[in-house]
N, CA, C and O of each residue as an XYZ file, in Angstrom:
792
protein
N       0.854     -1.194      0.000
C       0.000      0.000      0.000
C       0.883      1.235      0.000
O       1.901      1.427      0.665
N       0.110      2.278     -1.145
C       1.590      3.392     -0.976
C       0.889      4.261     -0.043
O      -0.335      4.339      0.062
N       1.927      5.034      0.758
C       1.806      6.374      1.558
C       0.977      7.342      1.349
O       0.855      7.732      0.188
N       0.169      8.002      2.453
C      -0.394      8.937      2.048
C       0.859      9.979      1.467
O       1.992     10.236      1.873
N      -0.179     10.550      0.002
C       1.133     11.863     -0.215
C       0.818     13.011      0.359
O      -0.176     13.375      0.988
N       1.840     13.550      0.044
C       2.509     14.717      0.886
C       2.570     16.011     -0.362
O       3.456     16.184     -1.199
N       1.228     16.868     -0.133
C       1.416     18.238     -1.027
C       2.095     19.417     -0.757
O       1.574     20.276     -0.045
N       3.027     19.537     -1.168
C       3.940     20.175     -1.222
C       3.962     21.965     -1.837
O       4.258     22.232     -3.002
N       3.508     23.273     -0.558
C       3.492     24.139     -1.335
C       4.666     25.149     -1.278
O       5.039     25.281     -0.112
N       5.137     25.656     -1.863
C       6.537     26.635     -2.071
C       6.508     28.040     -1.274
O       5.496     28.726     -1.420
N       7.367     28.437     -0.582
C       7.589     29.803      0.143
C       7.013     31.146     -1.160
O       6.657     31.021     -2.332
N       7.133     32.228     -0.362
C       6.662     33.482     -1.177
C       7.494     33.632     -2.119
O       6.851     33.759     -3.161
N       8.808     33.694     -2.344
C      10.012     34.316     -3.375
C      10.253     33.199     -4.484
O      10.057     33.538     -5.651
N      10.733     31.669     -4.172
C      10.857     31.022     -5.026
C      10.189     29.517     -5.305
O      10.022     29.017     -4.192
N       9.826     28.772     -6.142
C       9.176     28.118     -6.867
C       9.819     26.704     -6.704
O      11.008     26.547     -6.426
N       8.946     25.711     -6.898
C       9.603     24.278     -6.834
C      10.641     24.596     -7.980
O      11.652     23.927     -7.766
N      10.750     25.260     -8.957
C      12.120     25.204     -9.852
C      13.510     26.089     -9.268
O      14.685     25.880     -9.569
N      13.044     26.982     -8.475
C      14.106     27.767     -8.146
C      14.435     27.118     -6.874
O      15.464     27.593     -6.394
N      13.901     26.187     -6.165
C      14.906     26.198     -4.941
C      15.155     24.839     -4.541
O      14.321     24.198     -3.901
N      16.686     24.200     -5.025
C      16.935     23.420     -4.216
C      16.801     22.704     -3.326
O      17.122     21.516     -3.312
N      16.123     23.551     -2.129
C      15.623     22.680     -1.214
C      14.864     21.733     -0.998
O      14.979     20.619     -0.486
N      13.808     22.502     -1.602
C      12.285     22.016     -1.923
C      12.769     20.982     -3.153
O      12.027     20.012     -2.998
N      13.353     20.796     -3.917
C      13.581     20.240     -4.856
C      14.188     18.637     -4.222
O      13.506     17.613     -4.250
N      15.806     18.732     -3.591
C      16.044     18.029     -2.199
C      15.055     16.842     -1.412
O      15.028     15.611     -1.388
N      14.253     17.971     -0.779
C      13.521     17.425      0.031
C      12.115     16.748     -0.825
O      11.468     15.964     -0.131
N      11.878     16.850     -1.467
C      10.673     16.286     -2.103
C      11.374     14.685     -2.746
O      10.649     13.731     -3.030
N      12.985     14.668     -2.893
C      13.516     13.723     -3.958
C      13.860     12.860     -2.910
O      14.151     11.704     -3.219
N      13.896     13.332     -1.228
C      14.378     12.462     -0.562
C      13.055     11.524      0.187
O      13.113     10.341      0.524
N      11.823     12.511      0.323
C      10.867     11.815      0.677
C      10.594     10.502     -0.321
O      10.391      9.345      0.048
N      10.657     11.110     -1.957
C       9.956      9.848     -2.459
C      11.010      8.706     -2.515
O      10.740      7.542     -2.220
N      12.129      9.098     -2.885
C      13.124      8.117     -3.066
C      13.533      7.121     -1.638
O      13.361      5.906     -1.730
N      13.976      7.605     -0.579
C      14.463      7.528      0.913
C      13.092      6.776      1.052
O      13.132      5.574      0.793
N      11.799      7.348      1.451
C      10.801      6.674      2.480
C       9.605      6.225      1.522
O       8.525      5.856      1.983
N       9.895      6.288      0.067
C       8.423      5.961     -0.328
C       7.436      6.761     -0.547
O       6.461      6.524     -1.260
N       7.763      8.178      0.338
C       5.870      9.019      0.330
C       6.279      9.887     -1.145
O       7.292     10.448     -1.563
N       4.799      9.634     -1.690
C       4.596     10.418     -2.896
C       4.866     11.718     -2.358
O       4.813     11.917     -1.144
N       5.276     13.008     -3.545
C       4.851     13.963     -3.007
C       5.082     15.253     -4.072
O       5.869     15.738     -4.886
N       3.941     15.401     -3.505
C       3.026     16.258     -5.234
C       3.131     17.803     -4.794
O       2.777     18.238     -3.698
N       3.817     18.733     -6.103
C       4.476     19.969     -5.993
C       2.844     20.632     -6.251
O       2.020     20.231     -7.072
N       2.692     21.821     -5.217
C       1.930     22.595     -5.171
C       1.892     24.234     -5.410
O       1.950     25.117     -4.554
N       1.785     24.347     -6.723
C       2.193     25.689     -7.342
C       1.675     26.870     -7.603
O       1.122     26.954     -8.700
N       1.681     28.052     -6.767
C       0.550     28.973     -6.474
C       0.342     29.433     -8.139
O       0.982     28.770     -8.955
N      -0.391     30.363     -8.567
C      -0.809     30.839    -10.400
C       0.377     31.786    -10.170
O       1.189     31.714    -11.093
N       0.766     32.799     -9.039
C       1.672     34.162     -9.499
C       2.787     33.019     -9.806
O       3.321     33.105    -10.911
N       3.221     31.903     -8.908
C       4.193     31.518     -9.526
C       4.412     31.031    -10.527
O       5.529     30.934    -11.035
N       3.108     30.538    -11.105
C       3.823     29.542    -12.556
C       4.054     30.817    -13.271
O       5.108     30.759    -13.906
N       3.310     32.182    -13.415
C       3.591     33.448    -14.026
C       4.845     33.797    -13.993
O       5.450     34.094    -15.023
N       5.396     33.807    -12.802
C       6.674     34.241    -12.427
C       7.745     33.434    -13.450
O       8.449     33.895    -14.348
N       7.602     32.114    -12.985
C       8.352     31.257    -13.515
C       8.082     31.063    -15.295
O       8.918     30.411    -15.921
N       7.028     31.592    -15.940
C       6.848     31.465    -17.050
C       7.557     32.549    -18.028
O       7.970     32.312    -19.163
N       7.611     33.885    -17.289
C       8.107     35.163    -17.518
C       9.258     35.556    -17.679
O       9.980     36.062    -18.539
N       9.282     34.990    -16.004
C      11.178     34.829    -15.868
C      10.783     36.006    -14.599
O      11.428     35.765    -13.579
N       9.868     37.201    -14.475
C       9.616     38.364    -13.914
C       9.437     38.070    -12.583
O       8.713     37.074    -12.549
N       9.744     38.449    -11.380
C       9.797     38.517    -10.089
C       8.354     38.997     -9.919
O       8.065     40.118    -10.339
N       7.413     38.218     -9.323
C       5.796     38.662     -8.793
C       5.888     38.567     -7.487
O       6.686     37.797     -6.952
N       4.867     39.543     -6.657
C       4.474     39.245     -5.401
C       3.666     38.384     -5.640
O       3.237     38.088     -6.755
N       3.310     37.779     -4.357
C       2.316     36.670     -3.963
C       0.770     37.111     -3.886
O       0.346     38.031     -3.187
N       0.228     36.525     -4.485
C      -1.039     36.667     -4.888
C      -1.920     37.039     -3.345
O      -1.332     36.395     -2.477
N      -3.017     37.778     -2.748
C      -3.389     37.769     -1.532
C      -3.743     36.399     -0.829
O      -4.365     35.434     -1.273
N      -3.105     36.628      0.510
C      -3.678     34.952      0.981
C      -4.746     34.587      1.018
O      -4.972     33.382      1.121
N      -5.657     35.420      0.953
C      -7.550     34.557      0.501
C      -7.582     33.957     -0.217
O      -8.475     33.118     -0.335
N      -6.445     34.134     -1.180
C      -7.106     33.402     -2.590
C      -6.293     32.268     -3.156
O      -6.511     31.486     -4.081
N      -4.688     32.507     -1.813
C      -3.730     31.598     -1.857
C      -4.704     29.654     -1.415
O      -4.901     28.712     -2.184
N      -4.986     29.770     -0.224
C      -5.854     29.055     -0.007
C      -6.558     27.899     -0.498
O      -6.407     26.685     -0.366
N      -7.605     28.853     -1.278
C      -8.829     28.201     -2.358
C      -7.664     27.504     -3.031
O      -7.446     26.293     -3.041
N      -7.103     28.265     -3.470
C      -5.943     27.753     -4.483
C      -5.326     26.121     -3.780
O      -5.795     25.047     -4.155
N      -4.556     26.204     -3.048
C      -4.103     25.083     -2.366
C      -5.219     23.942     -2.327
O      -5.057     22.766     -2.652
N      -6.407     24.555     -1.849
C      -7.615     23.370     -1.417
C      -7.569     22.844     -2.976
O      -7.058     21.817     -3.423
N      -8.415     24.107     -3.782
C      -8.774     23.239     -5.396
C      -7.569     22.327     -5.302
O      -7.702     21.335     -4.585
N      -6.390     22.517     -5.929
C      -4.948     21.286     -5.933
C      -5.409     20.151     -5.199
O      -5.613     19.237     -5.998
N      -5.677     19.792     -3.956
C      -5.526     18.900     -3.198
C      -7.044     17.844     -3.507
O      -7.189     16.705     -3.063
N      -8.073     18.624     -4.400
C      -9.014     17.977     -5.165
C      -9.747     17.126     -3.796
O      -9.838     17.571     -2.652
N     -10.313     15.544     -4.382
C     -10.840     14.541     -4.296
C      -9.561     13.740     -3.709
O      -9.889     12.600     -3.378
N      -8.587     13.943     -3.553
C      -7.886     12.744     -2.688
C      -8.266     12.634     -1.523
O      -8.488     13.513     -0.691
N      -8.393     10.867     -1.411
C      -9.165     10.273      0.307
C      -8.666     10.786      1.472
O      -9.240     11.025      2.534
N      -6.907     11.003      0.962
C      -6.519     11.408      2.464
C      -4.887     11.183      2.328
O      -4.242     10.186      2.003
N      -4.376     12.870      2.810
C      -3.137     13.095      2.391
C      -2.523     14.145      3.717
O      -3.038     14.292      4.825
N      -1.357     14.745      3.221
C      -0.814     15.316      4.102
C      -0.672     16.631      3.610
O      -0.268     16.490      2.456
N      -0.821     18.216      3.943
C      -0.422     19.392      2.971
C       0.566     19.686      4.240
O       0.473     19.528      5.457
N       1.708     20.269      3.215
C       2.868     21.024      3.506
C       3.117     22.263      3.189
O       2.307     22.794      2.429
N       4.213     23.017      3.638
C       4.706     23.898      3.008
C       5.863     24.704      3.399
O       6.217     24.800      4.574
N       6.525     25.353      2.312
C       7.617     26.264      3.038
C       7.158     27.576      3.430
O       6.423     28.163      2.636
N       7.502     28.198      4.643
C       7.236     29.650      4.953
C       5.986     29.582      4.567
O       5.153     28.823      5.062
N       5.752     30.504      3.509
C       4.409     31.334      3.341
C       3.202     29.691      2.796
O       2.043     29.485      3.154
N       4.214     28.707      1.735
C       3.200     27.613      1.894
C       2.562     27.103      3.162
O       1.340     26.963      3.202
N       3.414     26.786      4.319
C       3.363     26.034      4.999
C       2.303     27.252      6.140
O       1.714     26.796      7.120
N       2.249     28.415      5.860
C       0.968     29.550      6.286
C      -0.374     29.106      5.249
O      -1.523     29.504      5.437
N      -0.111     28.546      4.556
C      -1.370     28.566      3.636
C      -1.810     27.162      3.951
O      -3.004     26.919      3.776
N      -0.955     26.116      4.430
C      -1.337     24.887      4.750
C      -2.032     24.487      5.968
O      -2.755     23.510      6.165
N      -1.598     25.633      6.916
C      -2.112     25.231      8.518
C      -3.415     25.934      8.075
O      -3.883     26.305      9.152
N      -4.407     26.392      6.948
C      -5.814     26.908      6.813
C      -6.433     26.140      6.071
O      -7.330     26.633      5.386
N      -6.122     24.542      5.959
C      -6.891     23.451      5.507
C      -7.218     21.957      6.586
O      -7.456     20.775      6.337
N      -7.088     22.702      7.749
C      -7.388     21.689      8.458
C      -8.621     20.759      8.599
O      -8.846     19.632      9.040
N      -9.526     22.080      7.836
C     -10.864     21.630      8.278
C     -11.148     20.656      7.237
O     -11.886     19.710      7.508
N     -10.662     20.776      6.112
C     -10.615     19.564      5.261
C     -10.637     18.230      5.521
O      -9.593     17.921      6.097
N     -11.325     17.346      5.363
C     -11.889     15.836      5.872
C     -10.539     15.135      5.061
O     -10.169     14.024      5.440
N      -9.945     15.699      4.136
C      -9.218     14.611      3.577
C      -7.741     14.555      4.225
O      -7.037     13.558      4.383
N      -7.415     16.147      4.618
C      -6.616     16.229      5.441
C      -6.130     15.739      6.613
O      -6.835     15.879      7.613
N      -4.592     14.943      6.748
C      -4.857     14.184      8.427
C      -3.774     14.831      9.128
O      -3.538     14.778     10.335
N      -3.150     15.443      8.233
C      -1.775     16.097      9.226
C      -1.371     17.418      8.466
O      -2.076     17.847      7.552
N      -0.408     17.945      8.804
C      -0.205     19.440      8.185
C       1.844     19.365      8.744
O       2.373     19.024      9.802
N       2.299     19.761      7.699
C       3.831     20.156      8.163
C       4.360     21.313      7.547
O       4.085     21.675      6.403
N       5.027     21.813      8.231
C       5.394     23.736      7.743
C       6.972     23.608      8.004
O       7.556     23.499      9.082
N       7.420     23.646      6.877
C       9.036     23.697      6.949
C       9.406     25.532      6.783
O       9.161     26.310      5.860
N      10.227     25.779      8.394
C       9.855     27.517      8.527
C       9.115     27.817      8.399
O       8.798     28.109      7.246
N       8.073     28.032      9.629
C       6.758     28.856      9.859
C       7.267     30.255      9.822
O       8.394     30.452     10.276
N       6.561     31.283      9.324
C       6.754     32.772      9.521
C       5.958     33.209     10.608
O       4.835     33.709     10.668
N       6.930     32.856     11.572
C       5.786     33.265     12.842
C       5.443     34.818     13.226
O       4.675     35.316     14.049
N       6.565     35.488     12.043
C       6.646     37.065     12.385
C       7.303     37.646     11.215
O       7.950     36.937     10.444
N       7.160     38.970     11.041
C       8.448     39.187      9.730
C       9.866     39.396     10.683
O       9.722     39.503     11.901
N      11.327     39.453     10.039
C      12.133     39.487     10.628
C      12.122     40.766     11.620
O      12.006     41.845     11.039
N      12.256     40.817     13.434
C      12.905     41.750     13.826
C      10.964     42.525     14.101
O      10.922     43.755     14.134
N       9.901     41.934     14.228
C       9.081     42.309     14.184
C       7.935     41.276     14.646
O       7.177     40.721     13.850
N       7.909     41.069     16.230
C       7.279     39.806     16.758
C       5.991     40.442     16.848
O       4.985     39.806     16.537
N       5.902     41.951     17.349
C       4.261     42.547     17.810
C       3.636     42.368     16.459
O       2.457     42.688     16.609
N       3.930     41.864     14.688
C       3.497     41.569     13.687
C       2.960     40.018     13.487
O       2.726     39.543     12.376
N       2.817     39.370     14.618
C       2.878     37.590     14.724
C       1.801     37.380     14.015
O       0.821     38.124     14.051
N       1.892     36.399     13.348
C       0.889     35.237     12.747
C       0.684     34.152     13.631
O       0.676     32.973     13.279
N       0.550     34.484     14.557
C      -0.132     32.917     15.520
C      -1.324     33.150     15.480
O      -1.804     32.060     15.790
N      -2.147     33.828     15.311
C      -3.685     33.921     14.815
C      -3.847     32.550     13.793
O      -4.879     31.885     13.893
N      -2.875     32.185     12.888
C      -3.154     31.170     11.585
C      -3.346     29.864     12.572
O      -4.105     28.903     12.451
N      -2.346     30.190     13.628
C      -2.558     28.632     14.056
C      -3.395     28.521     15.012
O      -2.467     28.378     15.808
N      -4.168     28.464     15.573
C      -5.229     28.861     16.415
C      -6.363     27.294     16.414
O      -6.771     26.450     17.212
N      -6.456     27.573     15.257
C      -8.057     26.834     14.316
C      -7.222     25.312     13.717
O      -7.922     24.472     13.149
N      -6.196     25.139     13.839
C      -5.382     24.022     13.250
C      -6.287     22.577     14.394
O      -6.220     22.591     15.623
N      -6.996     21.562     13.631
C      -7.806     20.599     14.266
C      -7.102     19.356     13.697
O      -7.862     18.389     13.684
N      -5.626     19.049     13.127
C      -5.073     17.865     12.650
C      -3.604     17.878     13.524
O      -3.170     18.843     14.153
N      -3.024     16.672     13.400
C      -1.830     17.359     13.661
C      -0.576     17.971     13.430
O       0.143     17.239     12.752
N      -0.130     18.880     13.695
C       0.778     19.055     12.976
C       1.793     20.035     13.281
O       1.712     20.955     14.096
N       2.933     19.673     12.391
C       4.585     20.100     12.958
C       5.151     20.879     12.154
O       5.309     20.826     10.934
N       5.512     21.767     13.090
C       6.713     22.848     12.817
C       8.397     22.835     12.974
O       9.100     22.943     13.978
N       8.806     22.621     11.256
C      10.543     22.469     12.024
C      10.743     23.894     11.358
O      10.372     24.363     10.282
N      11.572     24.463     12.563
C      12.283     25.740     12.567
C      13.490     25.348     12.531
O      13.994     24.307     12.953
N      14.117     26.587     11.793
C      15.669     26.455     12.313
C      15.770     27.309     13.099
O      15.019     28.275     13.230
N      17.277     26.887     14.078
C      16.887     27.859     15.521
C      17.507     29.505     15.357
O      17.589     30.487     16.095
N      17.807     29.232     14.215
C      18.453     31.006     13.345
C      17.353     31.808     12.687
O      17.528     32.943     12.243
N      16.376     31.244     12.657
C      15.217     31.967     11.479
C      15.064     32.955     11.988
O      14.851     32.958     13.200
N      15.101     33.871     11.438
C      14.249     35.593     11.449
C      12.728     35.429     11.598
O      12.045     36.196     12.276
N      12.262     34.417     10.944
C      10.776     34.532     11.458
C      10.498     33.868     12.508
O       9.342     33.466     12.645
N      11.379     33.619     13.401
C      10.767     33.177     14.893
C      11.501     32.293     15.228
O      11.415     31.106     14.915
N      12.512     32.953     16.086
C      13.752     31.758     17.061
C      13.174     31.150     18.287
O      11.970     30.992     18.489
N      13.804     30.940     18.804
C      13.422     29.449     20.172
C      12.616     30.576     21.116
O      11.526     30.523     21.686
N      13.613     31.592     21.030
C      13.229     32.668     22.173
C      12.035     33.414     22.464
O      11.610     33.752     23.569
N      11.525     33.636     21.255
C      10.123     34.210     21.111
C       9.184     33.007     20.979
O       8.173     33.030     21.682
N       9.395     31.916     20.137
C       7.943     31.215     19.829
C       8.374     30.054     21.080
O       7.755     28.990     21.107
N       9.396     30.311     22.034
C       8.468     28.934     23.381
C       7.995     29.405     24.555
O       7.665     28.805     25.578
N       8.004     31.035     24.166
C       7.331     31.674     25.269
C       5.280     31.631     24.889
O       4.443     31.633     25.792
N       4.970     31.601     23.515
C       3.742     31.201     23.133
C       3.653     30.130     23.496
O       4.493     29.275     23.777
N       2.216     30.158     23.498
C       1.141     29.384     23.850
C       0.401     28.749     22.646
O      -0.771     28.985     22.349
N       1.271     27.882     21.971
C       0.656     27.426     20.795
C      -1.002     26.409     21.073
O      -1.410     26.017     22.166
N      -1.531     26.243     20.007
C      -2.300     25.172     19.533
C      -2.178     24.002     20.241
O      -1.010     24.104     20.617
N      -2.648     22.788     20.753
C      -1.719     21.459     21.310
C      -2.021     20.066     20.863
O      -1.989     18.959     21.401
N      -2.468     20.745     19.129
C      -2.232     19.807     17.585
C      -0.647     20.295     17.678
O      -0.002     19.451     18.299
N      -0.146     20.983     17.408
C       1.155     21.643     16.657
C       2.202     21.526     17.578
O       2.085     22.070     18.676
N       3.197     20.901     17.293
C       4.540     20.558     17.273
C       5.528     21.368     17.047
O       5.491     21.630     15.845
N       6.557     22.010     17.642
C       7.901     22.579     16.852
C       9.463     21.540     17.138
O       9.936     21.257     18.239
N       9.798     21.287     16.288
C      11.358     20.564     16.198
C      11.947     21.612     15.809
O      11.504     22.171     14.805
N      12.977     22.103     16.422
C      14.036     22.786     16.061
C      15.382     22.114     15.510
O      16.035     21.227     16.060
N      15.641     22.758     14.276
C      16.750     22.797     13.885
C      17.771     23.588     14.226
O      17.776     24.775     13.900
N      19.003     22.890     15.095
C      20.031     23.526     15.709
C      20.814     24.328     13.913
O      20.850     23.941     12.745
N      21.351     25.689     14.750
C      21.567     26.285     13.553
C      21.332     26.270     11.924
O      22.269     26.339     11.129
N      20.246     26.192     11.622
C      19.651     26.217     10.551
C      18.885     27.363     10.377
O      17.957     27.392     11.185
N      18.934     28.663      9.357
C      17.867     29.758      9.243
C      16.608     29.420      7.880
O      16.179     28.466      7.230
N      16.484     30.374      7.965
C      14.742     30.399      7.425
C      15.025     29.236      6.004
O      13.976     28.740      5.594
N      15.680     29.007      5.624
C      16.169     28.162      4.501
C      16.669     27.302      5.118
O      17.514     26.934      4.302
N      16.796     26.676      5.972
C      17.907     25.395      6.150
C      18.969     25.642      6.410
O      19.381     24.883      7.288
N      20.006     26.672      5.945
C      21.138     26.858      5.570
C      21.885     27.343      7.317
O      21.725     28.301      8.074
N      22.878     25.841      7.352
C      23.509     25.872      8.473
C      24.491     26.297      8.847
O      25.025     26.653      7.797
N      25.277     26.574      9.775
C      26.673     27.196      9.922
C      27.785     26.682      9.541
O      27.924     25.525      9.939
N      28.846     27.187      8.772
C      29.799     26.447      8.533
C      30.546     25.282      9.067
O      31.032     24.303      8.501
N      30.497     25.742     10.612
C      31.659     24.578     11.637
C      30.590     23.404     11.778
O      31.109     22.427     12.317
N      29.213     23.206     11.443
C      28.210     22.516     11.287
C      28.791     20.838     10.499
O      28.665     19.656     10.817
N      29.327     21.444      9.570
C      29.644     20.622      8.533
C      28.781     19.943      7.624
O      29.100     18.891      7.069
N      27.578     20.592      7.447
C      26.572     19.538      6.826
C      26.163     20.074      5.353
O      26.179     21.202      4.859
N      25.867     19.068      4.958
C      25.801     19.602      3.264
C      23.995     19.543      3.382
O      23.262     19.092      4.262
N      23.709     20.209      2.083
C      22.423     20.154      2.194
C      21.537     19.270      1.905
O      20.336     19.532      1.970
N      22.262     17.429      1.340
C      21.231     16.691      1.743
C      21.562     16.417      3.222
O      20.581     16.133      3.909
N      22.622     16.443      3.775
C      22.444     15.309      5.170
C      21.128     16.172      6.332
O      20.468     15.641      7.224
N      21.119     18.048      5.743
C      19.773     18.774      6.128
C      18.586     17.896      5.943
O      17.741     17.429      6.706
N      18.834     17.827      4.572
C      17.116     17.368      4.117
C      16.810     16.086      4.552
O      15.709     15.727      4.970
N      18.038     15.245      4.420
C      17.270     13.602      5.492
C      17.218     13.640      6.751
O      16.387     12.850      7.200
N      17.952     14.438      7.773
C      17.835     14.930      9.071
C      15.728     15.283      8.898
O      14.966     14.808      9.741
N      15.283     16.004      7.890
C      14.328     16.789      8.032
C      13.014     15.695      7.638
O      11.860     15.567      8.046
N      13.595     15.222      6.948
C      12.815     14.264      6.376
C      12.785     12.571      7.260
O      11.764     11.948      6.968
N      13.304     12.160      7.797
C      13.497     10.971      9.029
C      12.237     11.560      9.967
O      11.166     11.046     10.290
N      12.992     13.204     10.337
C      11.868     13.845     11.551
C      10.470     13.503     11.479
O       9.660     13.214     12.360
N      10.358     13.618     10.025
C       8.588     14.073      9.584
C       8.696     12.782      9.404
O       7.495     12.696      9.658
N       9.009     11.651      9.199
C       8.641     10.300      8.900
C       8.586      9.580     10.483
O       7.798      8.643     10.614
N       9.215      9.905     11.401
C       9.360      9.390     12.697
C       8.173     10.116     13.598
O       7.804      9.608     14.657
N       7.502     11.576     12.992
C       6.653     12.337     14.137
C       5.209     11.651     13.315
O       4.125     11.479     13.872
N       5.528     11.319     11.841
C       4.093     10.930     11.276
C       3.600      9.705     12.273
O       2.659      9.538     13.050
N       4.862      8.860     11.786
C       4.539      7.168     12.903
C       4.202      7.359     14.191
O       3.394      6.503     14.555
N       4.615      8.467     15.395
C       4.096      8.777     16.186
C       2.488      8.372     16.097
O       1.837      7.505     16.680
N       2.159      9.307     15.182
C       0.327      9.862     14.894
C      -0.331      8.719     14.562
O      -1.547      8.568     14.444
N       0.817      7.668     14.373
C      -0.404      6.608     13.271
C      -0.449      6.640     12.130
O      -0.946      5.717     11.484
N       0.283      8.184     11.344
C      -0.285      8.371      9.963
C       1.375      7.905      9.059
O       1.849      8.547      8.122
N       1.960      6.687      9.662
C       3.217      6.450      8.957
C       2.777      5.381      7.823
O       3.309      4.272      7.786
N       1.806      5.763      6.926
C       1.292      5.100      5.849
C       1.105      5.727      4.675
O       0.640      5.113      3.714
């Protein structure tokens, strides 16, 4: 029986083609553990990416709808996302097909600007689901988001020196797959937790 998949939506700036990571991490889920996992591509971006032209992000009302339509008629899957995806993913909980939610870098704030928080998004989150930070991110280090009072669906794993991208400190020594299977084991070991390691 294959895995529930794993929809996959992209941060505000770059696109499943522009970023490595996302690119990485999607090749290690299917290859490494088996889980499908299906790229979720907002419209400014395929524009962007069709153009070549740098777009802002379409308003999040409509980011949303967007994500839900994608995720269609499947029985039952997992939505993801980076940064601003993984903001657009924790607002499909209510979705029946939905059983878990994972946000690689939540924007819990813009950089340097916590009285701006988005913990309002997570509030309403009724599946479960996990947050890996790195413990460098500008949008919300250890220091500010474990003094909240999160949700107690939602999870944070921190990534020791890793910022809003993954990208770790030199004396670290880690290249950016041994990141992405570090990241990817996590989410395969917190799914089995839930039950949902299928």
């Amino acid at each position: 029986m294959s895995k529930l998949p794993l929809y996959l939506a992209h941060g505000a700036g770059a696109g499943h083609q522009s970023s490595d990571f996302l690119r990485a991490f999607a090749d290690t889920l299917t290859q490494q553990h088996a889980r499908p996992v299906v790229p979720v591509t907002f419209d400014y971006m395929k524009e962007q990416e069709r153009t070549g032209k740098k777009r802002p992000p379409s308003k999040f009302v409509s980011l949303v709808p967007e994500f839900a339509a994608q995720i269609g008629t499947e029985k039952a899957l997992i939505v993801a996302g980076k940064s601003m995806g993984g903001r657009v993913a924790t607002q499909l909980s209510e979705q029946e097909n939905v059983k878990a939610i994972v946000c690689l870098g939540f924007p819990f704030h813009p950089p340097g600007k916590p009285e701006k928080h988005r913990l309002a998004f997570l509030d309403a989150v009724s599946v479960p689901c996990l947050i890996i930070q790195g413990t460098r991110d500008p949008f919300g280090k250890p220091e500010w988001v474990n003094e909240q009072t999160l949700n107690e669906k939602i999870e944070v794993q921190w990534f020791e020196g890793a910022d809003h991208d993954f990208k770790t400190l030199k004396k670290q020594k880690l290249s950016t797959d041994e990141v992405v299977n570090n990241i990817s084991a996590s989410i395969e070991a917190w799914l089995a937790r839930h039950g949902l390691d299928y």
